[in-house]
C-alpha positions, 0 to 999 in steps of 0.5 A, spaced: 219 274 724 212 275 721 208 269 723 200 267 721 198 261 726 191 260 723 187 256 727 189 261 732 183 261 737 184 254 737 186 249 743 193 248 740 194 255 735 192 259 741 197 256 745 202 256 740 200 264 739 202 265 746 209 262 746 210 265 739 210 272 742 213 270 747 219 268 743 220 274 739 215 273 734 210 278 731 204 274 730 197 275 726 192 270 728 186 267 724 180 263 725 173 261 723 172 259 730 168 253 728 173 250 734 176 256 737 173 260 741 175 268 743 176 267 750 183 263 749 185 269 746 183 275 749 188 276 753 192 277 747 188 282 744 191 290 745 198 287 744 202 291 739 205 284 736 198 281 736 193 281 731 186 278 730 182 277 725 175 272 724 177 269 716 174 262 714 181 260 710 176 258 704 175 265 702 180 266 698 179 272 697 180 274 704 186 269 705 189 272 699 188 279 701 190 278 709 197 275 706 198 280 701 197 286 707 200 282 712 207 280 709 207 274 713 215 270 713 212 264 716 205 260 716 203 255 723 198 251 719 193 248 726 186 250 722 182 244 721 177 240 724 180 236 729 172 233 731 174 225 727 166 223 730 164 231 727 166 229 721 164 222 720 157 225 722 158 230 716 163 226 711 164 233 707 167 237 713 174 234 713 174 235 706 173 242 706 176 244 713 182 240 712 184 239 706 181 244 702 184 249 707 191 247 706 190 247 698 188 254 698 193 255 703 199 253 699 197 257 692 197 263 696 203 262 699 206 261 692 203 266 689 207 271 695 213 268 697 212 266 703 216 260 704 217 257 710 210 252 713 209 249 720 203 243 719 200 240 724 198 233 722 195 227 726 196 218 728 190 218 724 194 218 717 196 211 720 189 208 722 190 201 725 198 201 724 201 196 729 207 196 733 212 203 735 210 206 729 216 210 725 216 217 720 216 212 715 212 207 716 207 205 710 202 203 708 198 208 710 191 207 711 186 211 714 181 209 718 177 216 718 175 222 714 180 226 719 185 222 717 184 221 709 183 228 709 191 230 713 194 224 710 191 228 702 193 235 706 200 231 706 201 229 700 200 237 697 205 239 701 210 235 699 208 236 692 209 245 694 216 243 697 219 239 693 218 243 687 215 249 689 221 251 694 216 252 700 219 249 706 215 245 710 216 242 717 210 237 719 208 234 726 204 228 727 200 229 733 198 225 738 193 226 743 194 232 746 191 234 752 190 240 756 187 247 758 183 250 753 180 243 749 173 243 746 173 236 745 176 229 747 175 225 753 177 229 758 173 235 755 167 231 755 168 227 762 167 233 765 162 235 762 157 228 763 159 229 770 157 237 771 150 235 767 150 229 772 154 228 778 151 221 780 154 217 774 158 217 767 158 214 761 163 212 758 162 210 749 167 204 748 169 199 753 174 204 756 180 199 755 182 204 748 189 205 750 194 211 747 200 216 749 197 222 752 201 229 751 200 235 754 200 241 750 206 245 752 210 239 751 207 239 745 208 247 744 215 246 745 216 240 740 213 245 735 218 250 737 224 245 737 223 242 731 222 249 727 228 251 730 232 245 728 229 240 723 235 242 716 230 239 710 226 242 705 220 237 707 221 235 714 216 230 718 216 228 725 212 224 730 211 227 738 208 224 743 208 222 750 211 217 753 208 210 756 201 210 755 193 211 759 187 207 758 180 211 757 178 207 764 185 211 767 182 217 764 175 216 767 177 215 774 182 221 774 176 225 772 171 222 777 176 223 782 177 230 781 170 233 779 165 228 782 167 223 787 164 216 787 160 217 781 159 211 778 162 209 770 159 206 766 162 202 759 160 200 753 162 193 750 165 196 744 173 195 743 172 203 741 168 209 743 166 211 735 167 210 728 173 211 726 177 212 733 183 208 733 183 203 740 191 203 740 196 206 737 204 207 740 210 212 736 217 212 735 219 219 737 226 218 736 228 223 730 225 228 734 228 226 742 234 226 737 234 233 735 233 234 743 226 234 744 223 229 750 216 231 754 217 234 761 210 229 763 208 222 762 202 220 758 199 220 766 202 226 769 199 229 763 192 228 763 192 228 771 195 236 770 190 237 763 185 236 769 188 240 774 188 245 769 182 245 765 178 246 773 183 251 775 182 256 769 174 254 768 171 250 764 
């Protein structure tokens, strides 16, 4: 099978391209490398069943002609902009880079046939929703432009599968942790310490408390649930189990980069506009389709640190 990941130099995509070839699969990857970056990719580059090549998904004319030369069977659809302060900063970005991306995406995939999409959707499109939060959980109320802009994005494709015969499996992410991140908790911890190893400062008053999962779980809930979800417009929730404080998160890091650095918190309940402080999933129609995480939230963030130093920052 043809597949095009885009968003395929990203932290997620690029994973997935990995696994993907893994498995069988020739794969055509793209990015405008807003987020991705060459180097989560490079030691794809010169395989026979790999191909890269640098496109904005807003060209259409570019998308139109990659999927007409390449033929794809399926799209892994990871492109967006995953940066929810990013886009509050910029309210036109989310916009443009997630929901305007899927729409161009989608006609395209009508106009040649290619009938079967992977989305990659997020918790955001609940925003402060309380309580084990299942697949149809309602109302929805995002809280930030990322997650009005998935939320939209999902809205479309219900619309292409069910009356235009594209079958659509969607994943609503968590938190994802692990090596090749460009943003996030873990990601920006390092960084604060490397420029000062005296000290932390952490926005928010640390107590904002998620379930954590590490991208190769994540990459095998993918992978599972495109083998095995049966409808047409298929949506599920993955996650790790329990949850991890941004404190717990803190000291991990310190621990591991800078040791006996001091942190310091603020006094908000969270760490910027739009960030939820605490969110939990019902993960049973995926665990009940044979998908659990090998890793607890903690163990996946302890492991996303040892990775992340290990492979370079």
């Amino acid at each position: 099978m043809h597949a095009l990941v885009t968003g395929g130099a990203g932290f997620i995509g690029s994973h997935l391209c990995d696994r993907l070839l893994d498995s069988g699969y020739r794969v055509t990857a793209i990015d405008n490398l807003h987020l991705g970056r060459m180097r989560n990719i490079d030691h794809l580059l010169g395989r026979p069943d790999f191909r890269f090549q640098k496109l904005d998904m807003l060209d259409r004319e570019g998308m139109d002609q990659l999927v007409a030369t390449d033929r794809p069977d399926a799209v892994f659809h990871l492109a967006a902009n995953s940066d929810i302060a990013a886009g509050n900063a910029n309210t036109e970005l989310d916009l443009q880079l997630n929901q305007l991306t899927t729409t161009t995406l989608l006609a395209i995939m009508r106009k040649h046939g290619v009938g079967r999409l992977f989305f990659a959707s997020t918790s955001a499109v609940f925003g402060e929703a309380e309580g084990n939060i299942h697949e149809n959980h309602g109302p929805l109320r995002p809280i930030s432009f990322y997650g009005a802009s998935k939320l939209a994005a999902e809205a479309y494709l219900s619309v292409y599968a069910l009356s235009f015969g594209i079958k659509t499996l969607v994943l609503r992410f968590p938190n994802v942790v692990g090596e090749r991140s460009t943003h996030g908790a873990i990601y920006d911890f390092i960084n604060r310490l490397r420029d000062d190893p005296t000290r932390l400062q952490v926005l928010g008053n640390g107590m904002q408390t998620k379930p954590y999962l590490y991208v190769g779980d994540l990459v095998d809930a993918i992978l599972l649930a495109w083998n095995k979800a049966p409808g047409a417009y298929e949506v599920f929730h993955a996650s790790g189990i329990g949850e991890t404080s941004v404190r717990d998160i803190a000291e991990i890091v310190v621990s591991k980069v800078a040791a006996g650095a001091a942190i310091e918190y603020g006094s908000e309940d969270r760490g910027w506009l739009g960030d939820v402080p605490r969110f939990s999933y019902d993960i049973s129609r995926l665990v009940a389709l044979g998908w659990t995480p090998k890793r607890k939230s903690t163990e996946a963030v302890e492991l996303a640190v040892e990775r992340i130093l290990a492979n370079g920052f």
